[in-house]
C-alpha positions as CSV (number, residue, x, y, z in Angstrom):
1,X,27.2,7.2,-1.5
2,X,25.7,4.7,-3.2
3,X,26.4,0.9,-3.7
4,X,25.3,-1.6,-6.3
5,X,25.1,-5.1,-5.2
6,X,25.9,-6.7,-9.0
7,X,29.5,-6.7,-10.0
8,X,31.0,-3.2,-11.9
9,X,30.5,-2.8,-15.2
10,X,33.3,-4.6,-17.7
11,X,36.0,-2.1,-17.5
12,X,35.4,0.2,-14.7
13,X,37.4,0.5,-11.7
14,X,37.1,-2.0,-9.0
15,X,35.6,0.4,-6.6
16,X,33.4,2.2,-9.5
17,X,29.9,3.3,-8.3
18,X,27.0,3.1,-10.6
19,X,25.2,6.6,-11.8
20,X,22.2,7.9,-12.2
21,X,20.7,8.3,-15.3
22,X,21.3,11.9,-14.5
23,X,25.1,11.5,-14.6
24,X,25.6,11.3,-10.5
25,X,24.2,9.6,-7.6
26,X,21.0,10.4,-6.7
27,X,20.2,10.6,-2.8
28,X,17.0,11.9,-0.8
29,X,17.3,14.1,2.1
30,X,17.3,11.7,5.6
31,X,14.2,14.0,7.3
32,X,12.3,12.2,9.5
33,X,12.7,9.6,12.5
34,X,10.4,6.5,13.6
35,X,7.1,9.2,14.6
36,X,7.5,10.8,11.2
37,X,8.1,7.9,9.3
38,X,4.5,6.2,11.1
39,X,2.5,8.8,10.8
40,X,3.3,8.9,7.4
41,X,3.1,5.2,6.9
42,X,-0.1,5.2,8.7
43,X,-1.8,8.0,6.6
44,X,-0.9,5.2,3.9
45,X,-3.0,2.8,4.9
46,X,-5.2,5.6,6.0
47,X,-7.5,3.2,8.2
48,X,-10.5,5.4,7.7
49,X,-10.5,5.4,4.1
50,X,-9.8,1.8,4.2
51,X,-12.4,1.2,6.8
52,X,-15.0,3.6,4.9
53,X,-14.5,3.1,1.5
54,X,-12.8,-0.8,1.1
55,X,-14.6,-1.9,3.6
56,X,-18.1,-1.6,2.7
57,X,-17.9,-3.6,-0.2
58,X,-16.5,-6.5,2.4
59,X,-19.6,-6.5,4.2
60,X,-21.5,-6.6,1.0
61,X,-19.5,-10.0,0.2
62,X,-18.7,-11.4,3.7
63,X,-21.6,-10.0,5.8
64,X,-20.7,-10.6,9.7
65,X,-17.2,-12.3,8.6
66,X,-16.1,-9.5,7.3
67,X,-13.9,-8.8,11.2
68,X,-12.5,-12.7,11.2
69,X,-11.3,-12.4,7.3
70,X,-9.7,-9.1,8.4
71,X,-8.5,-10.8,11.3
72,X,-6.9,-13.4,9.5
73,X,-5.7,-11.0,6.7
74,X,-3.9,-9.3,9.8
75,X,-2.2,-12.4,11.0
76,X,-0.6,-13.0,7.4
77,X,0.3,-9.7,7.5
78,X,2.8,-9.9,10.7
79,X,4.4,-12.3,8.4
80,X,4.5,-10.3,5.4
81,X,5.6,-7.4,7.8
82,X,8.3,-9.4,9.4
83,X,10.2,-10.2,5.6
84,X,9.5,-6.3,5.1
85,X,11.5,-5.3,8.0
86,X,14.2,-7.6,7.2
87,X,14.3,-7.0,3.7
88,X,13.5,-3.3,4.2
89,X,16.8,-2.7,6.7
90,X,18.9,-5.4,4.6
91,X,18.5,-3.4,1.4
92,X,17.1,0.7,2.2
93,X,16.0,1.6,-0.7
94,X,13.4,3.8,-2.3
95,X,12.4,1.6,-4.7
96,X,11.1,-0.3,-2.0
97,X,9.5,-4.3,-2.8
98,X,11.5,-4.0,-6.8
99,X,14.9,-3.6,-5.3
100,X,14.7,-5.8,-2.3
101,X,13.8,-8.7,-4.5
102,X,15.8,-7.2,-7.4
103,X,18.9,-7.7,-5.4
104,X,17.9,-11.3,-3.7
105,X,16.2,-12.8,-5.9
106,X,17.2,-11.6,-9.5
107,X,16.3,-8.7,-11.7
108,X,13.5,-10.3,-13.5
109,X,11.8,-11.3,-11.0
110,X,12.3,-7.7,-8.9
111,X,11.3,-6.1,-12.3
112,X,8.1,-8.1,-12.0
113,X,7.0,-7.2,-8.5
114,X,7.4,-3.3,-9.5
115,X,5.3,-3.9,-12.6
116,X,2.8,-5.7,-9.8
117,X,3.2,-2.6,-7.4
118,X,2.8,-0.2,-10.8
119,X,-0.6,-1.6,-11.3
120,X,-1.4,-0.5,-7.6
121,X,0.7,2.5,-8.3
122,X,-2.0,3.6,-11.0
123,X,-5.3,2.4,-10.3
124,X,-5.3,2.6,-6.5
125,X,-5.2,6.3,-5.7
126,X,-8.2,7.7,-8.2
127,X,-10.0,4.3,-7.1
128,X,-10.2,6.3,-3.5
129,X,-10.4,9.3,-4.5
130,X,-13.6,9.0,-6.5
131,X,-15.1,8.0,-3.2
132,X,-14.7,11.7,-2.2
133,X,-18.0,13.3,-3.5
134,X,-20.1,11.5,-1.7
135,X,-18.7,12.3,1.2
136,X,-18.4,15.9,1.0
137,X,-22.2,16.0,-0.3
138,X,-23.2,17.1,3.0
139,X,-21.6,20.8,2.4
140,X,-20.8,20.6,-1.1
141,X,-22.2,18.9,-4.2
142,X,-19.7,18.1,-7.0
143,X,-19.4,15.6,-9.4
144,X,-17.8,12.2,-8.7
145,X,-14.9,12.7,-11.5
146,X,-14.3,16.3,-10.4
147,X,-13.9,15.6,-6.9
148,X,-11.7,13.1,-7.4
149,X,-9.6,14.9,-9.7
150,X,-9.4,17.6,-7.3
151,X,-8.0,15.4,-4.8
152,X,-5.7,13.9,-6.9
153,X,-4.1,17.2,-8.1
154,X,-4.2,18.3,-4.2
155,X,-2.2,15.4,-3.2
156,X,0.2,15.9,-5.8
157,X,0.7,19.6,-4.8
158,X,1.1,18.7,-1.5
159,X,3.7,15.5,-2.6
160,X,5.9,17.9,-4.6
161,X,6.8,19.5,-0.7
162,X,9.3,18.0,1.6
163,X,9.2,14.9,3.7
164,X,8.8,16.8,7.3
165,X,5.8,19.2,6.0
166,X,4.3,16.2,4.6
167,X,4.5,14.3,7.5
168,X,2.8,16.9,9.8
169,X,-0.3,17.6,7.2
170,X,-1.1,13.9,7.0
171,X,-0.7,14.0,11.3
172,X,-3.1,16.2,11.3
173,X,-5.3,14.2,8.9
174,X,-4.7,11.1,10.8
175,X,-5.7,12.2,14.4
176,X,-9.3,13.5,12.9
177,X,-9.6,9.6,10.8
178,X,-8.6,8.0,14.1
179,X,-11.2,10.3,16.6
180,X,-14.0,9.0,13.2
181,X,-13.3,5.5,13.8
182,X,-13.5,5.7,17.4
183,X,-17.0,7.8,17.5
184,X,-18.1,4.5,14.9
185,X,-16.8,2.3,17.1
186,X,-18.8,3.6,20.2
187,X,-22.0,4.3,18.7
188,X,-22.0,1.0,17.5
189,X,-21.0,-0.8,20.2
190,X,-23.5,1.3,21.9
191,X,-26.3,0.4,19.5
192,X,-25.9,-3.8,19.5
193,X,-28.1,-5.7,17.2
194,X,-26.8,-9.7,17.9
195,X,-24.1,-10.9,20.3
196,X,-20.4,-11.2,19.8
197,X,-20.5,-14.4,18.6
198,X,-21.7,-13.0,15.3
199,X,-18.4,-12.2,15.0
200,X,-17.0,-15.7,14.1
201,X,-20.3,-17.1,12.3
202,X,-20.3,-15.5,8.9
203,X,-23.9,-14.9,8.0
204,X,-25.1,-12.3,5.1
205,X,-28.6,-11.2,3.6
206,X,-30.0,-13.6,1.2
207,X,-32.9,-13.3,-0.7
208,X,-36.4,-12.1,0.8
209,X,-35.0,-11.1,3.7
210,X,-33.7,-14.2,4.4
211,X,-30.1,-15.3,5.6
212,X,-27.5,-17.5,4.2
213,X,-24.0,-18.6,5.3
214,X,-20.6,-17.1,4.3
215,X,-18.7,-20.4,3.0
216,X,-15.5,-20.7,3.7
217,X,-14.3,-19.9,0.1
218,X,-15.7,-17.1,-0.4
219,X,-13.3,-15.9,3.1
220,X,-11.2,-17.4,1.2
221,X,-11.3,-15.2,-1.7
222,X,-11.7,-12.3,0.5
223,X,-8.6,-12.1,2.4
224,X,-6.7,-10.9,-1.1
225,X,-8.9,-7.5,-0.5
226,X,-8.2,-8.0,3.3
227,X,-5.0,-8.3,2.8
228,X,-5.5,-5.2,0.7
229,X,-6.9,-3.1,3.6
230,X,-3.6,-2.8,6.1
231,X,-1.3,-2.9,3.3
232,X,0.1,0.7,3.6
233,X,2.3,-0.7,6.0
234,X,5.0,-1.8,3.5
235,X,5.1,2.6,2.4
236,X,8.2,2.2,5.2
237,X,10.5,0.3,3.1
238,X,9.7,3.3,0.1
239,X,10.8,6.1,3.0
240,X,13.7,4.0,4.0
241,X,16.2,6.4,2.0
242,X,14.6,9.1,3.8
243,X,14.4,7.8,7.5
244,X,16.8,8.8,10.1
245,X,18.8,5.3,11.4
246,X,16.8,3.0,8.4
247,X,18.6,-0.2,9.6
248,X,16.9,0.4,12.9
249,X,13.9,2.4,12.1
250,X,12.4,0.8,9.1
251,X,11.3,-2.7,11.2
252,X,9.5,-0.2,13.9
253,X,8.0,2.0,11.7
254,X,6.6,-1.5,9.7
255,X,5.4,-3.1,13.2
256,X,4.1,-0.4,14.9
257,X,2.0,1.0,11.6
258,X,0.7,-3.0,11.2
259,X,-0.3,-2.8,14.8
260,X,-2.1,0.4,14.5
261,X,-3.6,0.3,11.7
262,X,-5.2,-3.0,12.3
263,X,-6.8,-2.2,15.7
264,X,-8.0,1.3,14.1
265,X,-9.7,-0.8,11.3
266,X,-10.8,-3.9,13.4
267,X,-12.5,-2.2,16.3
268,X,-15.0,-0.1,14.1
269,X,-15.7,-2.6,11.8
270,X,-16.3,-5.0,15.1
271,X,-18.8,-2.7,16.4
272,X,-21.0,-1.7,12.5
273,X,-21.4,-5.7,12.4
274,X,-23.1,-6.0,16.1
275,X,-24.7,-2.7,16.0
276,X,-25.9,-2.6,12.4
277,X,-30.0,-2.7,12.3
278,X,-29.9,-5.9,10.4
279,X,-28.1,-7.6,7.7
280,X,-29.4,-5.9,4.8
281,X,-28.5,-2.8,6.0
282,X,-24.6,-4.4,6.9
283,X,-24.8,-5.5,3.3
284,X,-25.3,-2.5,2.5
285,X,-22.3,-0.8,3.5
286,X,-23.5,2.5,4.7
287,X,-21.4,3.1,7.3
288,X,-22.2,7.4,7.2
289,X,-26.0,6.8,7.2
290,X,-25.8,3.9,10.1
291,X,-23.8,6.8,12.3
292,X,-26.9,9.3,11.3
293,X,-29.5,6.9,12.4
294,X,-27.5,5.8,16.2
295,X,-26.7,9.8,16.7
296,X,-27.9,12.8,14.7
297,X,-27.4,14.7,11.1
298,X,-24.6,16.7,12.6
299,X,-22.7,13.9,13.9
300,X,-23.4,11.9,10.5
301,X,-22.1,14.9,8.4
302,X,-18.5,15.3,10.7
303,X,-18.0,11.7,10.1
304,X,-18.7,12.2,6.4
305,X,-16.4,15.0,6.5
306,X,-13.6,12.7,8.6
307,X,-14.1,10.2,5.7
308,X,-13.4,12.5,2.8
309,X,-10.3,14.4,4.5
310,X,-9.0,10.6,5.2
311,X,-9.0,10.3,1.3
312,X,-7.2,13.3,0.7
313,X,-4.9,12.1,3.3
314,X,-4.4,8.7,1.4
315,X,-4.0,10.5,-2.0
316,X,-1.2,12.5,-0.6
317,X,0.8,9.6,0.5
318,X,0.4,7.3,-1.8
319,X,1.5,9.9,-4.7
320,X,4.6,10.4,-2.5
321,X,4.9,6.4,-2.3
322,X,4.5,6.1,-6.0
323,X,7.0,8.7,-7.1
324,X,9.5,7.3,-4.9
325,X,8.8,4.4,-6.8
326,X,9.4,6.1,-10.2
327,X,12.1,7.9,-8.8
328,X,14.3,4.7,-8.1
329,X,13.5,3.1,-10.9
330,X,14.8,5.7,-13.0
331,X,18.3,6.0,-10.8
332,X,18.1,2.4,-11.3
333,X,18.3,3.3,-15.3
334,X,15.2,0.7,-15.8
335,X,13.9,3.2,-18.8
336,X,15.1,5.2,-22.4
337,X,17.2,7.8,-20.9
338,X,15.4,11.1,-21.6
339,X,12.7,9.0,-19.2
340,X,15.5,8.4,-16.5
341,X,16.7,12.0,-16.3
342,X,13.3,13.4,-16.1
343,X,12.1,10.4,-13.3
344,X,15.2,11.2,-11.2
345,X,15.5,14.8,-11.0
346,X,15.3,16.0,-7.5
347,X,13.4,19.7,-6.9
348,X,14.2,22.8,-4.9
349,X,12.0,21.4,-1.6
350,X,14.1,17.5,-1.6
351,X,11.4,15.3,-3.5
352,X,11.4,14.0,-7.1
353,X,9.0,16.8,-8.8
354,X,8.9,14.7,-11.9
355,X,8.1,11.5,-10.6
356,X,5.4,13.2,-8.4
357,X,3.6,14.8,-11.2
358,X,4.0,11.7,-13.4
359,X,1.8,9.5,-10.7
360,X,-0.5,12.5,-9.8
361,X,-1.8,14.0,-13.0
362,X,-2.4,10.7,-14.5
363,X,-4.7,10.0,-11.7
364,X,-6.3,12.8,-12.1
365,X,-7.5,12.2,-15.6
366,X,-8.0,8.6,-14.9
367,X,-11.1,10.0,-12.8
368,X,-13.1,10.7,-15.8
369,X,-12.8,7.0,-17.2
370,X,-14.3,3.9,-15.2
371,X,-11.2,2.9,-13.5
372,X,-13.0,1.5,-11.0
373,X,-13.6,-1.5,-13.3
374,X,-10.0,-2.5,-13.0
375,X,-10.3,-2.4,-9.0
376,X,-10.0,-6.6,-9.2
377,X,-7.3,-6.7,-10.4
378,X,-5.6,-5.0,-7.0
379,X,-6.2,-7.0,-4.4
380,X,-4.3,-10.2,-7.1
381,X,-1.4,-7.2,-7.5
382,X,-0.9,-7.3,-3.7
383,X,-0.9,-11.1,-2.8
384,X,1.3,-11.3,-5.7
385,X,3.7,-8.8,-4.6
386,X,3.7,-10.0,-0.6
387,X,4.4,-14.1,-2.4
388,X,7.1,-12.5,-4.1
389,X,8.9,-10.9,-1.3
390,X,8.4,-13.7,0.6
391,X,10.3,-16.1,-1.7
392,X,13.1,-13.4,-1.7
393,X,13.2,-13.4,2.6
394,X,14.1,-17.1,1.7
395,X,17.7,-15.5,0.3
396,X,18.1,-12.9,2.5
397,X,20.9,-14.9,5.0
398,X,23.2,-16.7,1.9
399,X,26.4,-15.5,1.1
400,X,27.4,-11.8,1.7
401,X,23.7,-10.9,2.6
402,X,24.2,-12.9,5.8
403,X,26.6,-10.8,7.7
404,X,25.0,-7.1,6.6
405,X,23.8,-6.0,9.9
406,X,19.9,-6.0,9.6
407,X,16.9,-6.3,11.4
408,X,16.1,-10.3,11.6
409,X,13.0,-11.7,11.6
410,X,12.0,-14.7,14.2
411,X,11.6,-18.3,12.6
412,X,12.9,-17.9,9.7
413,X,12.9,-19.4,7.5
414,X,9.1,-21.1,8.8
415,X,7.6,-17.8,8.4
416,X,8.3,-17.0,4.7
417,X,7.4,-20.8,3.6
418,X,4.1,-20.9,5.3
419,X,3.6,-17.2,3.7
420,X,4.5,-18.3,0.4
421,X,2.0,-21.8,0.7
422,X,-1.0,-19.4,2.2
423,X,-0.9,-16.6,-0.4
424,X,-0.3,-19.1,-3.4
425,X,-3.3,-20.6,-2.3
426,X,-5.4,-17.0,-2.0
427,X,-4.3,-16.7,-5.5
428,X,-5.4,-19.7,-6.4
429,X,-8.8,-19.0,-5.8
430,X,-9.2,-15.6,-7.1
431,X,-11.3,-15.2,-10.2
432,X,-9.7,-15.9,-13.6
433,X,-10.7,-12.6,-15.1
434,X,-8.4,-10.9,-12.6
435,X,-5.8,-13.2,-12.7
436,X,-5.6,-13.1,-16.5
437,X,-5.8,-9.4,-16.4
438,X,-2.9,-9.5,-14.0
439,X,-0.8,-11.8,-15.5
440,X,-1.5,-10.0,-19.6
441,X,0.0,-6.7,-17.9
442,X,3.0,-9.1,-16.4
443,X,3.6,-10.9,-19.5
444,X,4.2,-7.7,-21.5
445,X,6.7,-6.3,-18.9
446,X,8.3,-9.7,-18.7
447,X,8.5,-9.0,-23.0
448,X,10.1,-5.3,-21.8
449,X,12.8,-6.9,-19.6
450,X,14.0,-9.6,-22.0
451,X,13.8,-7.0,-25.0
452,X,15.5,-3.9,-23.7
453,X,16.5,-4.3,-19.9
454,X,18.4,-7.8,-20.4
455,X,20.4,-7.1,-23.1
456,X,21.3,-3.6,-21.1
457,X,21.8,-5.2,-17.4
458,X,25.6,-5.6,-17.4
459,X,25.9,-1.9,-18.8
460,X,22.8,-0.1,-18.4
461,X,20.4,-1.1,-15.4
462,X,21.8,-1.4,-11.8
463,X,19.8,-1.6,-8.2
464,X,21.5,1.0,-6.2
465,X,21.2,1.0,-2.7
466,X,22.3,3.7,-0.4
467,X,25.1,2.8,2.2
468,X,25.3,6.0,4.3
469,X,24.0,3.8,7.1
470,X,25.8,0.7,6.8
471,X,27.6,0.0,10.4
């Protein structure tokens, strides 16, 4: 069943449950345990499309500091992971980041962290996927739009299938972007250019083949894409409704993923900065055509190839992330009603069919327009989102919320203050362009709420959580 932590509407029975906007309670099937649940949150962050295609642009910026901003992205990460898992077991819900801070920390602000995780809904997964063409050009030439597209449309295919098939196909995709990494991480470790302790002086190309230092604000501005880069990790609180055991397998399926993921994207990029032939070339970014130059053609092309199945891998979870978003927010009855009966219906194989093609096929046609332009505007979406569920770990232990049997995290509540004073300070120095943009698209859904959502609250939108595994 399903339980709405806001009082009943005036007039209904004390013990009243709230409805979907399709006239019942809407639940997902419970399909997959803590392996499932990671290998599905790992696909996610996909660490070779993250290492392959995010990365490069890093190096371009950061030069060799690209491993120690990445480092320190990971550190605030364990942070931001440790209010997931509490947040994530305290409230399992498939709405994910908007209904644990809905519930804690009031329905404005929860509406305003899934207009923030909207934006990465949107621009995110044809951002990747355009990356495809060039890495299939080795066997097959297409253009960039159409590849992308493709993938897009495959992805959403293969998100309109259940849980359990999906997370065996992105397995399978995972084990050929981990063995990628690894063969990166060899040859260049194999292939060393300057010492380790290039590693913690940030030097990139300058000018005539000279070289200037990285200063510490430009690591600075860096960690919001850093912080980018392992953020898949928070997909666990969006499966929570369809985990086996959520109050105990949400925190490990956030831990181990952070843990994973972040040696599977450290360790390769570790080895391109000491192996790379110099800094231009690490400027660069050309990760395939280093591998081609320590090994062979052949081995450049399967790495290629490992690189463009990793993006189909992350286009398939992240359209089933985003239409579990959808999905609760139309159970949640946050839109006109036609919108929530269509969002929340459920298809013959357990996933919301509606919601999946309502995040995929947009993707696909926002491959033919330069959405890459927008692609500043995510990494401000993220820090943004992590600084609001921070503030909400901070109410996670008042009141009723305190004796729900959960998944705590250690030091509270240290760990969400100094969160909350690092990633206001990442903010801080992001540029204003993508702040503004950011904050435009929030101040018109902030308009939305007070308009039509706040007038409706009491009667109309609820956060529902399921209790099924409430102890």
């Amino acid at each position: 069943m399903t339980d709405t932590l806001h009082p009943p509407r005036a007039g209904a029975p004390a013990d009243a449950q709230p409805t979907s906007a399709a006239g019942g309670a809407k639940k997902l099937t419970r399909s997959i345990g803590v392996v499932g649940g990671t290998l599905l949150t790992l696909s996610c962050v996909t660490p070779a499309s993250s290492l392959f295609v995010i990365v490069p642009d890093l190096f371009a910026d950061l030069g060799t500091a690209t491993g120690l901003t990445i480092a320190v992205g990971a550190v605030l990460c364990i942070a931001v992971a440790f209010c997931y898992s509490e947040l994530g077991t305290l409230i399992p819900s498939a709405g994910g980041e908007y209904a644990m801070v809905g519930t804690l920390a009031g329905r404005l602000t929860g509406w305003v962290v899934f207009v923030l995780s909207l934006i990465v809904v949107m621009i995110v997964p044809p951002i990747i996927a355009l990356g495809t063409a060039d890495y299939l050009a080795p066997v097959v030439h297409l253009s960039t739009p159409l590849a992308g597209a493709a993938v897009m449309l495959l992805a959403t295919l293969a998100g309109l299938l259940d849980l359990r098939a999906n997370a065996w196909i992105t397995g399978i995709f995972l084990v050929l972007e981990v063995i990628a990494a690894a063969v990166v991480a060899v040859l260049g470790f194999a292939h060393t250019e300057r010492g380790a302790s290039a590693l913690l002086h940030g030097v990139t190309a300058g000018s005539g083949g000279t070289s200037q230092t990285v200063a510490i604000s430009t690591m600075v501005t860096g960690l919001a894409i850093a912080l980018f880069v392992t953020q898949g990790f928070s997909t666990a609180v969006y499966l929570s409704e369809e985990l086996e055991n959520p109050r105990r397998n949400v925190a490990r399926t956030v831990l181990w993923t952070l843990a994973i993921s972040t040696a599977v994207i450290l360790v390769p990029v570790a080895a391109i900065t000491v192996g790379a032939p110099d800094l231009e070339a690490l400027a660069k970014g050309d990760i395939a055509g280093m591998v081609t130059a320590w090994s062979s053609s052949a081995v450049g092309t399967f790495i290629s190839l490992c690189i463009a199945l990793a993006i189909i891998n992350a286009g398939i979870v992240m359209v089933i992330q985003n239409s579990r978003v959808l999905f609760a927010s139309a159970r949640d009855r946050a839109w006109p009603e036609p919108v929530n009966r269509a969002f929340s219906t459920i298809g013959r194989f357990g996933s919301p069919w509606v919601a999946t093609l309502a995040v995929g096929v947009p993707g696909a046609v926002l491959c033919f327009v330069p959405v890459e332009a927008l692609s500043g505007i995510t990494g401000v979406a993220v820090t943004g989102m992590y600084l609001l569920v921070a503030i909400a770990a901070l109410f996670s232990r008042r009141s009723r919320h305190r004796h729900i049997p959960a998944w705590r995290m250690p030091l509270w509540p240290a760990v969400p203050v100094l969160l909350i004073v690092v990633l206001a300070y990442v903010l801080w120095q992001q540029t204003s362009q993508d702040l503004l943009v950011t904050g435009g698209i929030v101040a018109v859904a902030a308009l939305y709420w007070a308009l039509y959502l706040r007038p409706r609250q009491q009667t109309h939108w609820v956060i529902t959580v399921p209790e099924d595994e409430r102890v």
